[in-house]
C-alpha positions in Angstrom: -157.5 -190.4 -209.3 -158.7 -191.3 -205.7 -160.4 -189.3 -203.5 -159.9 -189.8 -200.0 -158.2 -189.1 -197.0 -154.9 -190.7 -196.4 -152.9 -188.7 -194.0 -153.5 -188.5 -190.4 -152.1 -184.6 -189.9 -155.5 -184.3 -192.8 -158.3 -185.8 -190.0 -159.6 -182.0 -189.6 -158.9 -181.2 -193.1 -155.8 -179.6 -195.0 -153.1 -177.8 -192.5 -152.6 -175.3 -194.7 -155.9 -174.2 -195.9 -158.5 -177.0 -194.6 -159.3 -178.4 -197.5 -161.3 -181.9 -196.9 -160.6 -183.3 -200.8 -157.5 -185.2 -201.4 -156.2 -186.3 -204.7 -153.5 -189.7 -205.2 -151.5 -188.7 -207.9 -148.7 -190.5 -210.0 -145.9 -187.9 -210.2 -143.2 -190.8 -211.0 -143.6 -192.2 -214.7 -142.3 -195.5 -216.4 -139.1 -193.5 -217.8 -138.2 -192.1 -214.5 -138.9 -194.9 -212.0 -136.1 -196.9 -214.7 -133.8 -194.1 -214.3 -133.7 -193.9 -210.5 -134.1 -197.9 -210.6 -136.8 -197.3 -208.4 -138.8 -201.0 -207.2 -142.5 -200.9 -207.7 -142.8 -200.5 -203.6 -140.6 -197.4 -203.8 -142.0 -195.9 -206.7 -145.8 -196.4 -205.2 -144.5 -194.9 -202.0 -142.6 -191.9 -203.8 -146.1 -191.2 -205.4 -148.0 -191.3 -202.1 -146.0 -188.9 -200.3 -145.5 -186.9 -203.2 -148.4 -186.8 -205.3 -151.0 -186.8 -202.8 -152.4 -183.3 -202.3 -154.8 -181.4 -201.3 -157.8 -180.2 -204.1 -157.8 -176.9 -202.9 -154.3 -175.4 -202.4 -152.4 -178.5 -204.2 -149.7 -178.8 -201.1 -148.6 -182.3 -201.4 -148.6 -184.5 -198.2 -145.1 -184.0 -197.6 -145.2 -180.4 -197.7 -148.5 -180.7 -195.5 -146.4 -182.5 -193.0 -143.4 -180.7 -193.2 -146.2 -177.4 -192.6 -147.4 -179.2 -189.7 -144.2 -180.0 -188.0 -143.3 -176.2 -188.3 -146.6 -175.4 -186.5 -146.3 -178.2 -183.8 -142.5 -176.5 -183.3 -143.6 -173.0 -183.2 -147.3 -173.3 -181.9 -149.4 -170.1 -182.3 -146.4 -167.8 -183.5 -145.8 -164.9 -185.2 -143.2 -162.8 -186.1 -141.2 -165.6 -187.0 -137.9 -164.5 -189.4 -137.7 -167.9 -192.0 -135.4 -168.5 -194.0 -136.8 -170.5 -197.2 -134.5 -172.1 -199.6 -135.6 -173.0 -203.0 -139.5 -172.1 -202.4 -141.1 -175.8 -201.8 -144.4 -175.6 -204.0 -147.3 -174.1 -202.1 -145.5 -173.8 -199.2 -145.2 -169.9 -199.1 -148.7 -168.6 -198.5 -148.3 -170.6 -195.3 -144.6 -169.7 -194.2 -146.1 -166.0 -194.5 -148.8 -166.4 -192.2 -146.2 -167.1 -189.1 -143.3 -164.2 -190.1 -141.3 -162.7 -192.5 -140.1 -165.3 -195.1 -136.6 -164.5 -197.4 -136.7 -166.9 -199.9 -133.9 -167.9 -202.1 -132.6 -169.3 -205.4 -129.2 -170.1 -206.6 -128.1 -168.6 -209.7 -124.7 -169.0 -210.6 -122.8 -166.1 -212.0 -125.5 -163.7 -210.4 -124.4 -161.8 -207.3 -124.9 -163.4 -204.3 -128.0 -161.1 -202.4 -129.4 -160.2 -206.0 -132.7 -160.4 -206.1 -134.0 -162.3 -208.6 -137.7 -161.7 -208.9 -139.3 -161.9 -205.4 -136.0 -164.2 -204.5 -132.6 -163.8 -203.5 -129.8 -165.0 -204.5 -128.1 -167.1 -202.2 -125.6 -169.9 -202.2 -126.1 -171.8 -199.1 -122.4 -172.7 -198.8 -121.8 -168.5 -198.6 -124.8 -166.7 -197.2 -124.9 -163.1 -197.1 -127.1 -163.2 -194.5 -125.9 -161.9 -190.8 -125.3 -164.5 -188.4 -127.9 -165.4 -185.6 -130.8 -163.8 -187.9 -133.7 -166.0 -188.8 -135.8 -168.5 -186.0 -136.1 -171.4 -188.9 -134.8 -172.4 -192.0 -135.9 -174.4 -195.0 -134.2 -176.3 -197.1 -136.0 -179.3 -198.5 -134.9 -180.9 -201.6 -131.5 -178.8 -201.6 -129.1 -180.9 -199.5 -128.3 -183.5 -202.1 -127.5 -180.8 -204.6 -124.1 -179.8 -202.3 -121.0 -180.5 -202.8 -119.8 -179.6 -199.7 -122.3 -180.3 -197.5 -120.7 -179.4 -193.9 -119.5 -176.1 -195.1 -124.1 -175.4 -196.4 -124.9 -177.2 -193.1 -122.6 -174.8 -191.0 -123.5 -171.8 -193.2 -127.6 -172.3 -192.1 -126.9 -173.0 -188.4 -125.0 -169.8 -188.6 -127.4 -167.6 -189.5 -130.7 -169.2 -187.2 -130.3 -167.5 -183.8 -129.5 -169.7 -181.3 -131.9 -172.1 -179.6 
């Protein structure tokens, strides 16, 4: 494990928390870099983006960076409504500190607007959400999942308000 820091957004410390300690994590092992027939350059970067986080919250640099395009988007708000699909890890805590945050999960066969937990139920191809509701939405690591992925694009730019 290094210690150091590697991302730029980190100069002052950790967006989300300012932490000043970063871990370099391998979060890609020999079974799975075969799988995905990943090269040794794309498996090294795969484990820089995501396995590099922060000591004290654990938010990986991507998540970090994906925080820190939110805030350069929506600098010094509040009462934000966000939409967050499939609660990226450590993410949350952060999301709260700008709005109100829905945050979803898929489970087929449940009711779409369940809850499920703190979660609701939502299938991003058929939201039950009104349209123009929420100033942001979310969805990292979910678009590769769809099968139709026009009909859970137009779904989310239905529901964010306009602009």
């Amino acid at each position: 494990m290094r210690k150091r820091l590697l991302c730029r957004i980190d100069r002052n410390g950790c967006i989300a928390c300012g932490g000043r300690t970063f871990e370099q994590r391998s979060v890609i092992n020999d079974a799975l870099a075969s799988a995905w027939e990943l090269s040794a350059r794309e498996r090294a970067e795969f484990d820089e983006r995501e396995g590099q986080a922060c000591t004290t919250c654990q938010m990986s640099k991507r998540v970090r960076m994906l925080l820190w395009s939110i805030r350069t988007i929506f600098p010094g708000s509040s009462g934000l409504r966000i939409l967050h699909f499939n609660q990226i890890n450590y993410l949350s805590p952060a999301l709260r500190e700008l709005g109100d945050v829905t945050e979803t999960c898929y489970q087929q066969g449940l009711e779409r607007g369940a809850k499920v937990g703190e979660l609701v139920n939502q299938d991003i191809c058929e939201l039950t959400f009104p349209s123009n509701h929420f100033d942001l939405a979310i969805h990292s690591e979910t678009l590769e999942h769809l099968f139709e992925l026009d009909k859970g694009l137009s779904e989310v730019e239905r529901v964010l308000r306009p602009g």
